[in-house]
DOLO-617193 format. One record per residue: residue in three letters; residue number from 1; x, y, z of N, C-alpha, C in turn. Coordinates in pm, whole numbers. Each point is the difference from the previous one (the first is absolute). Example, Ala and Ser with C-alpha at 12.3 -4.5 7.8 and 13.67 -1.06 7.14 Angstrom:
<nodes>
('Ala'; 1; (1319; -569; 780); (-89; 119; 0); (90; 120; 0))
('Ser'; 2; (-35; 105; -72); (82; 119; 6); (-77; 109; 73))
</nodes>
This chain:
<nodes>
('Unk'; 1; (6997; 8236; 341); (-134; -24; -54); (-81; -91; 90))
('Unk'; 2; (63; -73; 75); (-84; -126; 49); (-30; 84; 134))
('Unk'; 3; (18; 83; 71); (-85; 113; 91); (-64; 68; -7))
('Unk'; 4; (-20; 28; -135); (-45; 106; -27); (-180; -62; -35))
('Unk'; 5; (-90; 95; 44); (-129; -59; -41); (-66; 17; -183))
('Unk'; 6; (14; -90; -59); (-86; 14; -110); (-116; 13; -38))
('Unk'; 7; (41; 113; -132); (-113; 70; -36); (-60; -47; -120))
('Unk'; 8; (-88; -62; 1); (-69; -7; -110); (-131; 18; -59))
('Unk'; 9; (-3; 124; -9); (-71; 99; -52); (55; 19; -148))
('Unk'; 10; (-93; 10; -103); (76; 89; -138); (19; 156; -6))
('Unk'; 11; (30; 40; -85); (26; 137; -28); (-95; 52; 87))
('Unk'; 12; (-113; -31; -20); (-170; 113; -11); (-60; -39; 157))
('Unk'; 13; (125; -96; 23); (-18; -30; 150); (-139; -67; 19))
('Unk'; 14; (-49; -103; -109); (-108; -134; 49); (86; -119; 1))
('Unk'; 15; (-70; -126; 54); (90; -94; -5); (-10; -76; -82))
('Unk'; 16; (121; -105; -72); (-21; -54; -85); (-115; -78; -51))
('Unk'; 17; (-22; -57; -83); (-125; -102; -3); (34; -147; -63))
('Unk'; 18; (-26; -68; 102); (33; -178; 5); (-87; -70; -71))
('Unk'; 19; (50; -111; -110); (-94; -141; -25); (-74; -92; 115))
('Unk'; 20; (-99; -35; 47); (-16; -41; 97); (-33; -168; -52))
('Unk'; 21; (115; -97; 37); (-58; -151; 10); (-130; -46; 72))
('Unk'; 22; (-105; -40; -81); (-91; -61; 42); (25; -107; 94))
('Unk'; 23; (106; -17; -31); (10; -182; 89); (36; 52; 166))
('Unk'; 24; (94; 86; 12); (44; 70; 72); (-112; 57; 97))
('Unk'; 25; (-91; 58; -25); (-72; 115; 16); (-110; -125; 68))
('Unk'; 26; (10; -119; -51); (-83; -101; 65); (74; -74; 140))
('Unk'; 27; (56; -6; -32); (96; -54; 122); (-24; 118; 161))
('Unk'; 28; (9; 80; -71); (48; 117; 61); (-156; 24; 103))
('Unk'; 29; (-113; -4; -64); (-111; -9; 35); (-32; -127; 100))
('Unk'; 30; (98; -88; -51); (-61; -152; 106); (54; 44; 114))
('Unk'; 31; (148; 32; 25); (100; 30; 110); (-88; 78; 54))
('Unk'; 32; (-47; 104; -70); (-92; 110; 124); (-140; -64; 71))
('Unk'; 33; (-89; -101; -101); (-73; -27; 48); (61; -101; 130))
('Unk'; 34; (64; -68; -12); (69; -102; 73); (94; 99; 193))
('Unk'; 35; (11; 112; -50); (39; 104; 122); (-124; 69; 41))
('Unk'; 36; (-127; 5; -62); (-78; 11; 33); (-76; -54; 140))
('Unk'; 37; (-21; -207; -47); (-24; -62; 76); (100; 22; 144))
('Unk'; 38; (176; -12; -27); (48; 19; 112); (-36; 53; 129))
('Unk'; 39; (-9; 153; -91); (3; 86; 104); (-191; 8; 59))
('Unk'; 40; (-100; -42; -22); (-143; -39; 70); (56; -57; 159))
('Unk'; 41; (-108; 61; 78); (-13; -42; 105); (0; -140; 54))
('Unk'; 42; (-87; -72; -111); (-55; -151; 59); (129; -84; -45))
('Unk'; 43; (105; 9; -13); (108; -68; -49); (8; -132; 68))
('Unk'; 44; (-43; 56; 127); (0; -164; 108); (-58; -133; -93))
('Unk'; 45; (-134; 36; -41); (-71; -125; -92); (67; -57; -95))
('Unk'; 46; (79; 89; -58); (71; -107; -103); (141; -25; 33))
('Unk'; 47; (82; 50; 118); (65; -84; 75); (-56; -129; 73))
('Unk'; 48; (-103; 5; 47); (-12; -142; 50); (-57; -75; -129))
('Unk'; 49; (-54; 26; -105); (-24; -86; -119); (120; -44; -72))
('Unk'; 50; (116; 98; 6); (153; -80; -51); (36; -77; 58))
('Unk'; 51; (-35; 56; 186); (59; -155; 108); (-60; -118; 8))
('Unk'; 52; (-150; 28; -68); (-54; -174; -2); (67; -60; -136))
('Unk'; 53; (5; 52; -74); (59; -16; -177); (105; -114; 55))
('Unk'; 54; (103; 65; 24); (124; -45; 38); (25; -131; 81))
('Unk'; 55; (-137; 47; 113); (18; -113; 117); (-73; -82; -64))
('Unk'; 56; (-125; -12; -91); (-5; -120; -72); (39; -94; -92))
('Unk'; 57; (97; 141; -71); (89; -90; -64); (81; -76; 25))
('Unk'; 58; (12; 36; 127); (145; -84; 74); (-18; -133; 45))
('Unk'; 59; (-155; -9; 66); (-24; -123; 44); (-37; -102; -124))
('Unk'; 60; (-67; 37; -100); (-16; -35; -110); (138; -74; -75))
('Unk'; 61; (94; 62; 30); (130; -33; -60); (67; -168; 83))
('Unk'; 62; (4; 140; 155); (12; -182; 132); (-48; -103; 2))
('Unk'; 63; (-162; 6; -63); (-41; -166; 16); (2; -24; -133))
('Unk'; 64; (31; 57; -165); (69; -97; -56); (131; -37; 19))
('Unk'; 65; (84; 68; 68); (128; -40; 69); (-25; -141; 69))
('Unk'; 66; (-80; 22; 100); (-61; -118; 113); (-32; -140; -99))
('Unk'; 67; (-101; 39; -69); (-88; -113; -52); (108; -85; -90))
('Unk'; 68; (74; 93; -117); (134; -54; -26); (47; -66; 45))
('Unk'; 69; (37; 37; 155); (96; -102; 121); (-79; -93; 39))
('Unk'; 70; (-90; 6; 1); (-127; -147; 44); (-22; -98; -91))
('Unk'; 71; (23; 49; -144); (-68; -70; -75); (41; -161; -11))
('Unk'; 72; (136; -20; 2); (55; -76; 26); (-14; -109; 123))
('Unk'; 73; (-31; 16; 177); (-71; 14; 56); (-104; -56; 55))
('Unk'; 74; (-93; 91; -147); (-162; -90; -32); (-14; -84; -42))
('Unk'; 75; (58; -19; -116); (49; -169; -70); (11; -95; 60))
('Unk'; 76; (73; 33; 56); (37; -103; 110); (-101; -55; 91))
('Unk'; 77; (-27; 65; 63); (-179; -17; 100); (-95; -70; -89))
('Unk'; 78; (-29; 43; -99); (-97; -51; -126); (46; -158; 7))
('Unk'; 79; (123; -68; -46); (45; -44; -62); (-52; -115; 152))
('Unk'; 80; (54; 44; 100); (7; -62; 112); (-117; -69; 66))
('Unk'; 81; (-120; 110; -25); (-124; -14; 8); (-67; -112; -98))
('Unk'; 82; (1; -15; -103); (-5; -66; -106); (26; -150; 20))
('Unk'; 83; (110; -21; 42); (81; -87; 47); (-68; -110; 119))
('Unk'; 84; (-65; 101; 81); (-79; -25; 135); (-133; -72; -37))
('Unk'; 85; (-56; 114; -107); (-101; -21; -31); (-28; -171; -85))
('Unk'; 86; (143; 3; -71); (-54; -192; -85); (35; -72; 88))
('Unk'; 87; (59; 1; 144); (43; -63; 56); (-120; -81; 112))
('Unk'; 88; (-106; 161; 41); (-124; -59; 56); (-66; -52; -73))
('Unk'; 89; (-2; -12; -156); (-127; 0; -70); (49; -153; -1))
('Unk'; 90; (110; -24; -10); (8; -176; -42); (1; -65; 151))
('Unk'; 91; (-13; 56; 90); (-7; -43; 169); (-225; 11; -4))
('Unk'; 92; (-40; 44; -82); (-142; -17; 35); (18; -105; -115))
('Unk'; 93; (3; 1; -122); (-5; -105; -73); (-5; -143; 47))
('Unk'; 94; (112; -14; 87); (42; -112; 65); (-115; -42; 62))
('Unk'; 95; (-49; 106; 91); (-104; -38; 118); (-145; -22; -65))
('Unk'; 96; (-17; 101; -100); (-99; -84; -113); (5; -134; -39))
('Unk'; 97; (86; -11; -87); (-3; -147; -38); (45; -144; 90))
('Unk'; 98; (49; 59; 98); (-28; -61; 121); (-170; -71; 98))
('Unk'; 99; (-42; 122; -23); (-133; -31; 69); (-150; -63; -129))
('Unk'; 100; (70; 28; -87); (-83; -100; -149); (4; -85; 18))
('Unk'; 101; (142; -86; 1); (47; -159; 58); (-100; -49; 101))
('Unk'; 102; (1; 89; 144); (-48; -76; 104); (-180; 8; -19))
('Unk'; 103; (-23; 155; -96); (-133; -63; -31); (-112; -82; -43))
('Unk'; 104; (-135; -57; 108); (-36; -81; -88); (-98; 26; -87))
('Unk'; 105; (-9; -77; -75); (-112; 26; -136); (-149; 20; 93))
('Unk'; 106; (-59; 152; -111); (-131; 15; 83); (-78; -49; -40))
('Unk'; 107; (-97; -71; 92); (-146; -112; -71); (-60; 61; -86))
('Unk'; 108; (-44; -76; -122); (-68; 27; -70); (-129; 10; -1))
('Unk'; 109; (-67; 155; -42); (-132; 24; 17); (-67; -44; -76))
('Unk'; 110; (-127; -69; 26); (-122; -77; -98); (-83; 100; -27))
('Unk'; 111; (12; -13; -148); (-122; 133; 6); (-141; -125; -17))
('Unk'; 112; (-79; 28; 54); (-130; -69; -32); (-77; 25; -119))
('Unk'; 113; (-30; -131; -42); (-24; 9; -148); (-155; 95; 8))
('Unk'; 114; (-36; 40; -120); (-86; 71; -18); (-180; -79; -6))
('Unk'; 115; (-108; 29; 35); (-132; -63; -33); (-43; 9; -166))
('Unk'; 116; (33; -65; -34); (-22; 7; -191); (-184; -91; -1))
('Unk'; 117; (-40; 62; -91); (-169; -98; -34); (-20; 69; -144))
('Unk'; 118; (-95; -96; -50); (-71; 62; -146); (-86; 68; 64))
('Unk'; 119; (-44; 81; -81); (-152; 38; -9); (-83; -6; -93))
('Unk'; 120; (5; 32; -123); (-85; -9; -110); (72; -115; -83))
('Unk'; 121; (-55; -32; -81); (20; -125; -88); (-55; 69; -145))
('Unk'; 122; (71; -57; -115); (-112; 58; -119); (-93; -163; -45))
('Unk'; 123; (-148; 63; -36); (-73; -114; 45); (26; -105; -192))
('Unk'; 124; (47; 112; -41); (69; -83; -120); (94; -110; 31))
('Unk'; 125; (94; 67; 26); (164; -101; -30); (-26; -69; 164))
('Unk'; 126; (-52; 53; 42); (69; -69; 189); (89; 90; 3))
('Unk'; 127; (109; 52; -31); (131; 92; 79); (-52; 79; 29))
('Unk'; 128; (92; 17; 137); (-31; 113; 125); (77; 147; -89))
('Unk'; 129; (-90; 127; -20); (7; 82; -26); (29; 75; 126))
('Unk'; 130; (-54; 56; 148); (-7; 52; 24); (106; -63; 184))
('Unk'; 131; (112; 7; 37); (5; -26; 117); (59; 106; 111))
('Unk'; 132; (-8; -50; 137); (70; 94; 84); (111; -47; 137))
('Unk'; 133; (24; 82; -4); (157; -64; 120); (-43; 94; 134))
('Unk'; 134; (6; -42; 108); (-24; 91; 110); (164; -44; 54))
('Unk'; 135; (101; 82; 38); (155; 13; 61); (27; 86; 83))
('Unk'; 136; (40; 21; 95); (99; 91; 73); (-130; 168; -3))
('Unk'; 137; (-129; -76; 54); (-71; 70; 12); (-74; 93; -105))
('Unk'; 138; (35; -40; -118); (-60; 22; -138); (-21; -80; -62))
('Unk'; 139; (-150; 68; -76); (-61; -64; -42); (35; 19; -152))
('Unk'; 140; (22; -39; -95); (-10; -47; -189); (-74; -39; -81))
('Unk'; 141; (-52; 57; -76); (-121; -78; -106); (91; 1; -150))
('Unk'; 142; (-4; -143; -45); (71; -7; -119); (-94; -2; -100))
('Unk'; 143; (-46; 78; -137); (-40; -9; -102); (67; -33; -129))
('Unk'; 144; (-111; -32; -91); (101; 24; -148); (28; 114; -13))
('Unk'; 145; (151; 25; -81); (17; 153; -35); (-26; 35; -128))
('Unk'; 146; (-55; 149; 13); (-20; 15; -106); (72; 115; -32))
('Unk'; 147; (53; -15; -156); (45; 92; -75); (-55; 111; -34))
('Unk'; 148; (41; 162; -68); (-55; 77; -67); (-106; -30; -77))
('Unk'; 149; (73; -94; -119); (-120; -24; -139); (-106; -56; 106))
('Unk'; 150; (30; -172; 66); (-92; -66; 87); (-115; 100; 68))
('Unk'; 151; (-11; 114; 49); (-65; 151; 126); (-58; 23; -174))
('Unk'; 152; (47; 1; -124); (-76; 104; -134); (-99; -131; -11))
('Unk'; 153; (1; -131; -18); (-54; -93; -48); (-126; -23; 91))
('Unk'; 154; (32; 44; 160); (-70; -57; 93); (-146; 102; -8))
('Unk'; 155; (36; 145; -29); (-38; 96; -18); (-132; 9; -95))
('Unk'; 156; (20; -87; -102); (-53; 10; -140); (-143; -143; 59))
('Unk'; 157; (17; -87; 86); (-42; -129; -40); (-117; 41; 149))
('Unk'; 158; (23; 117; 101); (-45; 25; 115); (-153; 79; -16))
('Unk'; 159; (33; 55; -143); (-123; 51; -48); (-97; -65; -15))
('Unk'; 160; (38; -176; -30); (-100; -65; -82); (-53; -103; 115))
('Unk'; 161; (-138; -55; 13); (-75; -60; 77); (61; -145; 39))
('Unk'; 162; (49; -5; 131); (98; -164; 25); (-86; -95; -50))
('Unk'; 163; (-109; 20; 5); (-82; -101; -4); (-15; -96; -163))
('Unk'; 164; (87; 116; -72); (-66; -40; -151); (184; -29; -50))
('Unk'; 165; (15; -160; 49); (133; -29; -36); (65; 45; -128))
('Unk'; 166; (-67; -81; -81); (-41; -24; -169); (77; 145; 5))
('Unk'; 167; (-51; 124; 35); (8; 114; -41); (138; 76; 53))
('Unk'; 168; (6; -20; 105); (160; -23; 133); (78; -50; -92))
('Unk'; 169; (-12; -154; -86); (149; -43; -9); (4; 80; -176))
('Unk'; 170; (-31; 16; -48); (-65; 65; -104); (98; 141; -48))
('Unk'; 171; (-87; 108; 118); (102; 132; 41); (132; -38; 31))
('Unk'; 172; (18; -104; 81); (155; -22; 52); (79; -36; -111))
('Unk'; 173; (-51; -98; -81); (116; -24; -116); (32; 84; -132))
('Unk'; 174; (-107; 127; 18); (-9; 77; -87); (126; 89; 85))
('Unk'; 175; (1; 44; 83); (59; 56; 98); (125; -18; -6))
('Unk'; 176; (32; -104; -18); (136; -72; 26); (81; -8; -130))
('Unk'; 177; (-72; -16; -109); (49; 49; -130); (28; 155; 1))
('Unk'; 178; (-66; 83; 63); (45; 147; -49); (168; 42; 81))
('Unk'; 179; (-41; -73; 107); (115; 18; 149); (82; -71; -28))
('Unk'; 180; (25; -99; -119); (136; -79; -56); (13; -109; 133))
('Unk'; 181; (-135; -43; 74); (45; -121; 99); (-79; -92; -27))
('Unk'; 182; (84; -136; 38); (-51; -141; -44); (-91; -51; 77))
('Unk'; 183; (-98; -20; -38); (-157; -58; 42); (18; -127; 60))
('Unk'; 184; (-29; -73; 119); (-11; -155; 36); (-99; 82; 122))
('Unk'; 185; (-20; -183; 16); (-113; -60; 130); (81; 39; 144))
('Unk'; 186; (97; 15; -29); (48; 57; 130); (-38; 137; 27))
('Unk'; 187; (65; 73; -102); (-20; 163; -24); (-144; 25; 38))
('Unk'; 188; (-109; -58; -98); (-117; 22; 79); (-56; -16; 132))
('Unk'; 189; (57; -121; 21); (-29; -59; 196); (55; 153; 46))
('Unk'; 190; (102; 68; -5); (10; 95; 46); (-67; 126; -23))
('Unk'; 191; (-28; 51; -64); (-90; 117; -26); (-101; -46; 44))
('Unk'; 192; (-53; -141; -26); (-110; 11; 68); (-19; -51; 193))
('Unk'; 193; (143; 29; 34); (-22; 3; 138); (-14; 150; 46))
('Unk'; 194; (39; 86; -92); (-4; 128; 36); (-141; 61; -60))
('Unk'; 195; (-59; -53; -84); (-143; 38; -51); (-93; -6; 138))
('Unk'; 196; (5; -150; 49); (-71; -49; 106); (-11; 100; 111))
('Unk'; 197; (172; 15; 60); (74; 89; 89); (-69; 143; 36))
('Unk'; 198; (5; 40; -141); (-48; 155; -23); (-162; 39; -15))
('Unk'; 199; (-42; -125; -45); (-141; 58; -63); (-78; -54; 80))
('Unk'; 200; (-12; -109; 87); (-60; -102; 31); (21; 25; 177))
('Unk'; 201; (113; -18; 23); (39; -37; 161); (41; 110; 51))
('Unk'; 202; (125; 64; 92); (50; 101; 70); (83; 79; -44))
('Unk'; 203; (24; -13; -129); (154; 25; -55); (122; -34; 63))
('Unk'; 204; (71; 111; 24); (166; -55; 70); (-4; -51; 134))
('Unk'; 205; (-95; 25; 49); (-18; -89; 151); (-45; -105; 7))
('Unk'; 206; (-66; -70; -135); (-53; -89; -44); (58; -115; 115))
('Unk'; 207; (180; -42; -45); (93; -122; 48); (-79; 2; 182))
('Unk'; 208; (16; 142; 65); (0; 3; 188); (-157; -30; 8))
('Unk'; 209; (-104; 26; -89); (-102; -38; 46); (-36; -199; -20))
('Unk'; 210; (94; -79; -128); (3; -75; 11); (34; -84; 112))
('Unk'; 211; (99; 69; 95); (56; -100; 109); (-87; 32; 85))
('Unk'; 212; (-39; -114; 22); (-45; -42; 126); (46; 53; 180))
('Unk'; 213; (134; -33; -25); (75; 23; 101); (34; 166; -4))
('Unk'; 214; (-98; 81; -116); (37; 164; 72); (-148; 60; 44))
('Unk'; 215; (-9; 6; 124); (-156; 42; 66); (-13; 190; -57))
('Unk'; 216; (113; 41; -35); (-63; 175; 26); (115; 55; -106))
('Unk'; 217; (-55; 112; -97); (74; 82; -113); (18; 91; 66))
('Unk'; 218; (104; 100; -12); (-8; 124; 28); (54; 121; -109))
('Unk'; 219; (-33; 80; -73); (33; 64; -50); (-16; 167; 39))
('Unk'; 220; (99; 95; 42); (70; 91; 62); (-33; 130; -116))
('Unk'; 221; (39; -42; -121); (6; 69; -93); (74; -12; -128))
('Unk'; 222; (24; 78; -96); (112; -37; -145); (131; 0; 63))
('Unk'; 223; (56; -98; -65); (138; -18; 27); (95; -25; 130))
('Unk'; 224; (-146; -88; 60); (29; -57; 130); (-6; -168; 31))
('Unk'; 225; (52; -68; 37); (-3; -127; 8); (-140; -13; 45))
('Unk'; 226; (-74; -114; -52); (-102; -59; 46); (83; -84; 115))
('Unk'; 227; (-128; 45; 169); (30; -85; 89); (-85; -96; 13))
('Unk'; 228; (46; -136; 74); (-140; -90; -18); (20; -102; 160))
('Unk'; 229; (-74; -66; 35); (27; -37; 148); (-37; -158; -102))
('Unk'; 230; (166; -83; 37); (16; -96; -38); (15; -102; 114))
('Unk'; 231; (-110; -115; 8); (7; -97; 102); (-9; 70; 189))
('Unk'; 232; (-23; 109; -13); (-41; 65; 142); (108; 133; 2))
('Unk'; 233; (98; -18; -74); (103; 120; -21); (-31; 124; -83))
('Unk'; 234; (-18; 104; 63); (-61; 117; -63); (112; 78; -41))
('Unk'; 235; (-46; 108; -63); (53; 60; -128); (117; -40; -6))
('Unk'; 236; (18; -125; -101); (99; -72; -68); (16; 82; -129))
('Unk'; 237; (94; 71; -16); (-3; 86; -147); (-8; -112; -144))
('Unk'; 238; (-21; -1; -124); (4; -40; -54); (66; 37; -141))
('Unk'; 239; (-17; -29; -160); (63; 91; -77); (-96; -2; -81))
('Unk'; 240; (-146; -8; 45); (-92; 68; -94); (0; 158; 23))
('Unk'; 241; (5; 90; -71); (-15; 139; -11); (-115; 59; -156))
('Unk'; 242; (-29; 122; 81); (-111; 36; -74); (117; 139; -46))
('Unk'; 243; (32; 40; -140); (52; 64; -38); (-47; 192; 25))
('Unk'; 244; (-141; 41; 21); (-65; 111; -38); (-73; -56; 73))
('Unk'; 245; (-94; 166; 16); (-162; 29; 78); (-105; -99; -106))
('Unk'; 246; (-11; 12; -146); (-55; -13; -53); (-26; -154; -14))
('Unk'; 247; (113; -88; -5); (2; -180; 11); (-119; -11; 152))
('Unk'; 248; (58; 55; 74); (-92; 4; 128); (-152; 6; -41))
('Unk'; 249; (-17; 126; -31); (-145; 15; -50); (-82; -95; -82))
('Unk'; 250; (63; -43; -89); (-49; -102; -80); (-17; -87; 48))
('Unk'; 251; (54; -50; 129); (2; -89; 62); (-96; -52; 81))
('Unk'; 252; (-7; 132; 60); (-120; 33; 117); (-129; -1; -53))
('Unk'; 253; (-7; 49; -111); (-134; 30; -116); (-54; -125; -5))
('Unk'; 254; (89; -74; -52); (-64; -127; -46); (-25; -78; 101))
('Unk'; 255; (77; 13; 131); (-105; -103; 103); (-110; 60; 10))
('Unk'; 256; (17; 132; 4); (-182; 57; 42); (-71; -72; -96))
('Unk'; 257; (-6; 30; -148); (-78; -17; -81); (-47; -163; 12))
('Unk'; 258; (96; -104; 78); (-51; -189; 24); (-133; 87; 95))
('Unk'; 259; (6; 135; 97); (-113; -14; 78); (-85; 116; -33))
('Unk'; 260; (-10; 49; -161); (-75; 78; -75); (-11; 169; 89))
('Unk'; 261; (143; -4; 67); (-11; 124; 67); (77; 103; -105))
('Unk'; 262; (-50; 107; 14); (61; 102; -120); (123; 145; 83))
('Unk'; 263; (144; -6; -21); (103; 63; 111); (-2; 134; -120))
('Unk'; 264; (47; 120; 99); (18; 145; -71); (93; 89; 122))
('Unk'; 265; (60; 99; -48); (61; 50; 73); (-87; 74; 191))
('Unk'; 266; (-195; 35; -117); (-52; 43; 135); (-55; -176; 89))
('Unk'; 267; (20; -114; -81); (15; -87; 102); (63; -112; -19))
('Unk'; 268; (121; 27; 55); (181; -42; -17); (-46; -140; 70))
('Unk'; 269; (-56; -34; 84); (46; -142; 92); (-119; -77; -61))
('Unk'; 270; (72; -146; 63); (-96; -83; -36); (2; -99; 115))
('Unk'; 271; (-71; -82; 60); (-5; -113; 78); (-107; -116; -2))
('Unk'; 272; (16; -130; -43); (-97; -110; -11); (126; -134; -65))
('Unk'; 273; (-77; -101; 35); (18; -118; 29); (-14; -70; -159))
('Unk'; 274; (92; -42; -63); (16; -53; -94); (27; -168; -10))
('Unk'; 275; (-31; -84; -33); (-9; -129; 49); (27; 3; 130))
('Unk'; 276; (123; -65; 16); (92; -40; 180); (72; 63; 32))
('Unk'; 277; (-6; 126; -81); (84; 139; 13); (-116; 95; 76))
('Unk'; 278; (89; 105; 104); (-58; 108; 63); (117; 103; -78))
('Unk'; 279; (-57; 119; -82); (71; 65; -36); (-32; 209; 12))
('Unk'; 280; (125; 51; 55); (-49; 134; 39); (111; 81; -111))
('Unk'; 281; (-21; 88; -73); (54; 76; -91); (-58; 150; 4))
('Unk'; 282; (110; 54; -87); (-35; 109; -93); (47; 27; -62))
('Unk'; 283; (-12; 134; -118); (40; 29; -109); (60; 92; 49))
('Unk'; 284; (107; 95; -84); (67; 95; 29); (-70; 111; -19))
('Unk'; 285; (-12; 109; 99); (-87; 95; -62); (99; 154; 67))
('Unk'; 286; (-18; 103; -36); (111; 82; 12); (57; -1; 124))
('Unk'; 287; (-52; -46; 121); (51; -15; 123); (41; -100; 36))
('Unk'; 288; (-44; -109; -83); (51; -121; 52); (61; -102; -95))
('Unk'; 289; (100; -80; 50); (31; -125; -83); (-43; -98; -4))
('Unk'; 290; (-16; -84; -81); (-91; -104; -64); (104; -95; 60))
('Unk'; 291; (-99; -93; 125); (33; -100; 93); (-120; -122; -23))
('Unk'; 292; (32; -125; 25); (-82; -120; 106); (44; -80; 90))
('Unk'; 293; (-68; -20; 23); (-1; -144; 111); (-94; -121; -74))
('Unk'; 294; (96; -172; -40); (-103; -71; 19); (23; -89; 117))
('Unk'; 295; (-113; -20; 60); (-5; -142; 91); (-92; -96; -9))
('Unk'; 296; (74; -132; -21); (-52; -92; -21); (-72; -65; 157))
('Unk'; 297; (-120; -89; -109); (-82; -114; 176); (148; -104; -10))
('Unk'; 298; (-40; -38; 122); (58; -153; 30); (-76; -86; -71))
('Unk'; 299; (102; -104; -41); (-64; -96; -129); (-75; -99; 151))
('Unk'; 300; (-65; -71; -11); (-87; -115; 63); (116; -130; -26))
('Unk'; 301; (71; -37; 119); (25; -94; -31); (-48; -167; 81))
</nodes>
């Protein structure tokens, strides 16, 4: 039997008929697809893509082999280095606190004291309300300060005519009851240095036109130091500042108006001689910013 070739055919001579395993029948399909690839021409490409596979795995494998064998090695070097390293650091230490010892103490710098003077006085009490410090090339104007409520109170009393005290101290203590602040002869000396200040004299430049010793104002624009040429020293900055275009304007307005001149945007400048003042301004007008200049005469001495 085992030579003989088998037949398996049935009676009617078709051939039997088989269950076919799915699982089988899958396999069977990969193997072919897989003899597929074999037998393609370009086989070279994915021979040399198995030989890099391999050869990178290998080196990959060697230097954690290597690094393994080093690691131990490295420690060591680290450790050694380390070692070196506190060894210079306390060798400069030395030479530091070495050369502290032999140093000598550095002279002490004088700062030069500052030019301090009054300027205003209140003609009430005698105390100096208003003074200034010229230092280290700046100039200082010290005022009273004033508070929030103090700017609401000052506000209310600016409306009313300086001239008509009676009526000044009047508003103020009415004032001062609503604003929850305590009324004295001091409190007033002050508002009414700022009544004077504001309504009467220069406003915030008021203190630099008092000194004597400042020949020339300069104002640049809002939110720029007033410069002023103090004792022959020109633009000495100072810490009067004009906040806005508009403080400016008001400013400028009202010297015109001591020389009944009337300012507008179509005629922004102004120039004339106000007591012992020479003064050149203008108002801000869409092209320009609201600037002056004052300069004072030489006093006669």
């Amino acid at each position: 039997m085992s030579g003989e070739k088998q037949d398996f055919t049935n009676s009617n001579g078709e051939e039997p008929f088989f269950l076919v395993n799915e699982f089988l029948e899958k396999e069977k399909n990969e193997l072919e697809g897989i003899l597929e690839v074999v037998k393609r021409k370009n086989m070279k490409h994915f021979d040399r893509a198995a030989l890099l596979k391999n050869f990178t795995e290998g080196m990959f494998y060697a230097s954690l082999k290597k690094a393994h064998g080093e690691k131990k090695s490295l420690e060591e070097e680290k450790k050694k280095l380390r070692e070196e390293l506190l060894i210079r650091k306390q060798e400069l230490l030395k030479i530091i606190s070495e050369r502290e010892k032999k140093k000598e103490p550095a002279a002490e710098i004088k700062k030069k004291p500052g030019e301090k003077k009054e300027l205003i006085k209140s003609r009430v009490s005698g105390k100096t309300f208003v003074a200034a410090e010229f230092s280290d090339g700046f100039y200082t104007v010290r005022e009273p300060e004033l508070k929030s409520h103090d700017v609401r109170i000052l506000a209310e009393i600016k409306k009313l005519d300086i001239k008509n005290e009676k009526q000044v101290i009047k508003t103020l203590k009415e004032a001062c009851v609503k604003n929850n602040v305590r009324y004295s002869e001091n409190y007033y000396d002050i508002m009414r240095y700022y009544l004077i200040r504001d309504k009467k004299k220069f406003g915030r430049i008021t203190p630099l036109i008092e000194d004597k010793d400042i020949t020339e104002i300069v104002c640049t624009g809002p939110n720029r130091r007033i410069l002023i040429t103090y004792k022959g020293k020109h633009d000495i900055p100072s810490n009067v500042i004009f906040d806005n275009d508009e403080q400016i304007n008001t400013f400028v307005k009202n010297i015109a108006q001591k020389t009944n001149e009337e300012l507008s945007p179509e005629k922004p400048f102004f120039k004339a001689v106000v007591g012992d003042m020479a003064v050149s301004a203008n108002i801000s007008t869409k092209f320009l910013a609201p600037k002056f200049v004052i300069v004072k005469e030489k006093q006669a001495t």
